[in-house]
BADO-591622 format. One record per residue (C-alpha): x negated, y negated, z; residue number from 1. Coordinates in steps of 0.2 Angstrom, whole numbers. Layout:
N
R    c1    c2    c3 resi
R     X     Y     Z  NUM
...
***
This chain:
74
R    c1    c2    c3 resi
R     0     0     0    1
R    -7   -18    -3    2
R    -1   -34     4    3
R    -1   -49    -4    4
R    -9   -66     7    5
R   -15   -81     4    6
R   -34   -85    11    7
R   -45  -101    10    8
R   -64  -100     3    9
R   -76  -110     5   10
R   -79  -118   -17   11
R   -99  -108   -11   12
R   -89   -92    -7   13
R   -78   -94   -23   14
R   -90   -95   -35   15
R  -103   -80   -27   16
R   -89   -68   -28   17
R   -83   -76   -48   18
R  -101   -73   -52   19
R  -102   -54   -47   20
R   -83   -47   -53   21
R   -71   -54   -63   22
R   -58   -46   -50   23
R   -58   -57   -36   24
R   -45   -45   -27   25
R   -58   -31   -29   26
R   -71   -35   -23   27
R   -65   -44    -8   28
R   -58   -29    -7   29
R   -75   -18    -8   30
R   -87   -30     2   31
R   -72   -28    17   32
R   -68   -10    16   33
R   -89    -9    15   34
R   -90   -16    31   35
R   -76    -9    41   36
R   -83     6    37   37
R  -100     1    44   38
R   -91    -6    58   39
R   -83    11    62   40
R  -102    20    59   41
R  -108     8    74   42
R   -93    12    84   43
R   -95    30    81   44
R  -115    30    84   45
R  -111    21   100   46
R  -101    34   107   47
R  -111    49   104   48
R  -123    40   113   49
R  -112    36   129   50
R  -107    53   127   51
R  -125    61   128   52
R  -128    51   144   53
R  -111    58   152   54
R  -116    74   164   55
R   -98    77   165   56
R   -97    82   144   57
R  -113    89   147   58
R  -107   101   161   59
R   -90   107   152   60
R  -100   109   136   61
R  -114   120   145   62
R   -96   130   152   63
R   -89   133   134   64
R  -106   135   125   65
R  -109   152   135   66
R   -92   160   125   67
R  -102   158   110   68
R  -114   175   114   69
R   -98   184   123   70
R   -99   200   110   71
R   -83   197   103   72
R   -85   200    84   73
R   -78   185    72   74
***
């Protein structure tokens, strides 16, 4: 689904994004969906960190991991 709004650029903005696509749209679009995808990497990145520093996880993943060798075929 797409909405349709109406933003202000700065004339500068205007003409750097007129000199790389013809499809303004687009590649507003792109250079956004670029870097809320980054955004979402860093958020991600961050929690696996917090997560390895956590000896809660650590000691319920220690609990589970042992099932792994329990001699039940797959």
């Amino acid at each position: 689904m797409t909405t349709k709004i109406s933003i202000t650029l700065d004339d500068e903005i205007v003409g750097f994004v007129d000199a790389r696509s013809e499809n303004r749209s687009k590649f507003i679009n792109d250079v956004l969906s670029k870097f809320k995808k980054e955004q979402l990497q860093a958020e991600l990145k961050a929690a696996y960190i917090d997560q390895n520093k956590d000896p809660h996880f650590w000691s319920e993943f220690n609990l589970w991991d042992c099932t792994t060798g329990d001699g039940l075929d797959d």
